[in-house]
N, C-alpha and C positions, 0 to 999 in steps of 0.2 A: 240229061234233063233239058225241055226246053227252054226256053228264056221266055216270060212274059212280057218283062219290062226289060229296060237300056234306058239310065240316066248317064251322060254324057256330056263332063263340062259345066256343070249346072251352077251358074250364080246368080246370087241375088245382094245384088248392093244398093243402100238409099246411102245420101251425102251424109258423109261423118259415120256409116255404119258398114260393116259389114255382115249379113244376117247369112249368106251361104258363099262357102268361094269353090270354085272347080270341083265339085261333086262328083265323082265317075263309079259307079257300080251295078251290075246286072244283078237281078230278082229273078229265080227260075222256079216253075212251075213246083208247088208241092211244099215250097219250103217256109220256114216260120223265122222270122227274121226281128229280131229284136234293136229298138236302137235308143243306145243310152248315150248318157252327158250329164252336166252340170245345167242350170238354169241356166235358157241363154243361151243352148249351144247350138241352138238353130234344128231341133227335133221335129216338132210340130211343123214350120214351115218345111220342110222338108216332106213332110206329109201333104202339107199342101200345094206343093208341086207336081207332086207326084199322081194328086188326082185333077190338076190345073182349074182350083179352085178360085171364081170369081176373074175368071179367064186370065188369071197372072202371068201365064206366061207367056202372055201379048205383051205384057209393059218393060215398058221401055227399061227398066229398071230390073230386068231378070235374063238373064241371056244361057244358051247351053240349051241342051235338046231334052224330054222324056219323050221314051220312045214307045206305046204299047202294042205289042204284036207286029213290031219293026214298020209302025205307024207312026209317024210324031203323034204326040197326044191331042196338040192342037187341033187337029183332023176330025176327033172327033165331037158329037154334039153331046150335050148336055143327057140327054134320055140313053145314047150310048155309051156315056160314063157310065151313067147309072147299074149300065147292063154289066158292066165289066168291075166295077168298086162299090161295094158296100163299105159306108162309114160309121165307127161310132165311134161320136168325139166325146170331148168334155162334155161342152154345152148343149144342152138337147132341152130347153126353155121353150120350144115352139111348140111342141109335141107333150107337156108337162098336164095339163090339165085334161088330157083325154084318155080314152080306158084303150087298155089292151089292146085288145081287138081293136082299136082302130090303129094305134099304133103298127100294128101285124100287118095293118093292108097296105099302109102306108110301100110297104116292101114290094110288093103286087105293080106298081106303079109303073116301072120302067119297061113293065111287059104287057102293057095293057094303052087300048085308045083311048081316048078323050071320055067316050059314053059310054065304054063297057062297063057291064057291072060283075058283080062277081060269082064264080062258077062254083060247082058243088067241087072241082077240083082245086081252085083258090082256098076254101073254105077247108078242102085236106090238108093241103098245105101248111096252114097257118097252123091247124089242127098238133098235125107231126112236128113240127117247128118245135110248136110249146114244148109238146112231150121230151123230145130232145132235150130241152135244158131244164124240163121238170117242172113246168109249170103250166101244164093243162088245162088245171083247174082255175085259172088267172086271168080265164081269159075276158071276163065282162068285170074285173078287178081296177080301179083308175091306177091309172099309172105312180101319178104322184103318191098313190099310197101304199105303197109297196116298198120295200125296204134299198137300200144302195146296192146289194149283189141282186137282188130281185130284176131292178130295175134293169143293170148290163147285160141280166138274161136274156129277157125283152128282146133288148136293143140285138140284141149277136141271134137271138130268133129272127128278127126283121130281117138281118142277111141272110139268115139261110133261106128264107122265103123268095128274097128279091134275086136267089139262084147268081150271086156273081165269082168270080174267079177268085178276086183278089179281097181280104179283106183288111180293111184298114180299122185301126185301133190306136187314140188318140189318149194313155193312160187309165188303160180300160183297169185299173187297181186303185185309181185315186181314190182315197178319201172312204177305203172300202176297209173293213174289218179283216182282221189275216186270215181267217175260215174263207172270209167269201173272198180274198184275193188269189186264195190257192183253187178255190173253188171254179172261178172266173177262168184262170187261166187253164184250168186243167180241161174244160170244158172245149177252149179255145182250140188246144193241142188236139184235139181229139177228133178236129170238125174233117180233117183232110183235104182243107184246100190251103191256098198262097196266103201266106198272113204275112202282113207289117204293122208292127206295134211299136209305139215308146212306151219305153218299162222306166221308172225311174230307180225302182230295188235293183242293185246288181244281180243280187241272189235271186231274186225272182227270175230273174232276166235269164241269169247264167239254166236253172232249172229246167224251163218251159221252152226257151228256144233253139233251136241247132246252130243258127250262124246270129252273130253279132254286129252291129257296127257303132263305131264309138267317136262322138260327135264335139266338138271341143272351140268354141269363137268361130261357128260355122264353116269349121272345115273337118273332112272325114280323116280321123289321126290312125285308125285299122279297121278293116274288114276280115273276119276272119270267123273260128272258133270259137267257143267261151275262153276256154282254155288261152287261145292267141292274145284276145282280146283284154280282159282280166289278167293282164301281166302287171304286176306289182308294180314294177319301172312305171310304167305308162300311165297305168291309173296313179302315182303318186305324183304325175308330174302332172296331168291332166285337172285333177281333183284338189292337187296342193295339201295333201295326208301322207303319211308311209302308212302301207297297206300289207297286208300276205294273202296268199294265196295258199288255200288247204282242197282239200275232196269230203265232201258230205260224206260220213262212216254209213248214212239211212241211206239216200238217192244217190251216191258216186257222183251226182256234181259238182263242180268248180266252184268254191265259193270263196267271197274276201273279205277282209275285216279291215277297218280302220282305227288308228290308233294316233293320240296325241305322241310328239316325243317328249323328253323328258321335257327339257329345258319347256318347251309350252303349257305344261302340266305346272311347270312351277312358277310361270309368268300368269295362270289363271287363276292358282291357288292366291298366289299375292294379291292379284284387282280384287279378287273376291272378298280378302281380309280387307281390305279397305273400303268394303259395300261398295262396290263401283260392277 
């Protein structure tokens, strides 16, 4: 496999915090990389390092290398990010009040000058895009009215349009129905390029991705497996739960369950009798 990316060393500390410490891991081409934690474990920014968002990793206050195509990332501009990372974050508030189709072209962007306009080829594009995630007929549809899985469809169309390597997913299941979280991600699996996602469901995580990394007071605690990853020990230490670990009887993956122990079961049955 080639290696797209090399993070190496990577921190990020403000006074009194630490938000990432010595991050080291390579990304290689093809692969769907999933990365879980607790709230706080420093996911998201690490996402945002990784496409050197808001030029952070000028400040003074970030040190460690990303490297993409054995480039530092620094290196490159803004319109060549664009060319190499498709993003779809939480927040997409900018883009909310306009239809489809405009959102579609928006992707078109980092391959185009200033005054082009758009081609009967652009115009395919965006066309097959839809089709891909099944939404075709959506195309002159506003965005905002479209339902939360509709929406991520969109959004993971605009990458395929904007043709990048790497695609970045910032809880692309939040706040989504379980149809359209399985839905979403199955989609995702299916696209054939580099993907980096925070998953917050382990189970979803364990499902959809082939390697893991597991994120904990912004340092990387394993790289691995699901299987590696999803080791009861770790997740109960990580998580502050005793966990197990069994095999889906349906899909043969990796999944965990969390369980109060006794003694906490009987210290919440009590506050509870005391309405507290």
């Amino acid at each position: 496999m080639s290696t797209l990316l090399k993070i190496s060393s990577l921190s990020w500390i403000v006074p009194n915090k630490i938000i990432l410490h010595n991050i080291n891991f390579n990304v290689n081409k093809g692969e769907v990389i999933g990365i879980i934690g607790p709230n706080g474990a420093g996911k998201t920014s690490l996402l945002r390092c990784l496409t050197n968002q808001a030029n952070m990793l000028a400040s003074k206050n970030v040190s460690g290398s990303v490297q993409l195509k054995n480039r530092h990332i620094t290196q490159y501009n803004a319109k060549e990010i664009a060319q190499h990372f498709a993003l779809v974050m939480q927040k997409n508030d900018s883009i909310f009040a306009l239809s489809v189709q405009d959102v579609m072209k928006m992707g078109l962007l980092p391959h185009k000058t200033l005054f082009s306009i758009d081609s009967d080829h652009d115009k395919a594009q965006i066309s097959l895009a839809l089709k891909k995630v099944g939404l075709e007929h959506a195309l002159h549809n506003l965005f905002n009215q479209l339902s939360g899985g509709e929406q991520q469809r969109v959004l993971i169309a605009r990458a395929l349009v904007q043709a990048s390597q790497i695609l970045i997913l910032d809880e692309p299941t939040n706040h989504l129905d379980v149809y359209y979280q399985h839905q979403v991600l199955q989609l995702v699996n299916k696209l054939n390029i580099t993907v980096i996602m925070t998953v917050h469901d382990l189970n979803l995580a364990s499902l959809y991705c082939q390697r893991l990394l597991l994120l904990n007071q912004g340092e990387l605690i394993c790289d691995g497996s699901p299987k590696e990853v999803l080791a009861p020990k770790q997740l109960s230490q990580v998580f502050g739960l005793p966990c197990k670990q069994s095999i889906d009887t349906i899909t043969g993956a990796i999944q965990v369950s969390f369980y109060l122990n006794e003694i906490d079961t009987q210290n919440n049955y009590f506050l509870e009798s005391l309405g507290e």
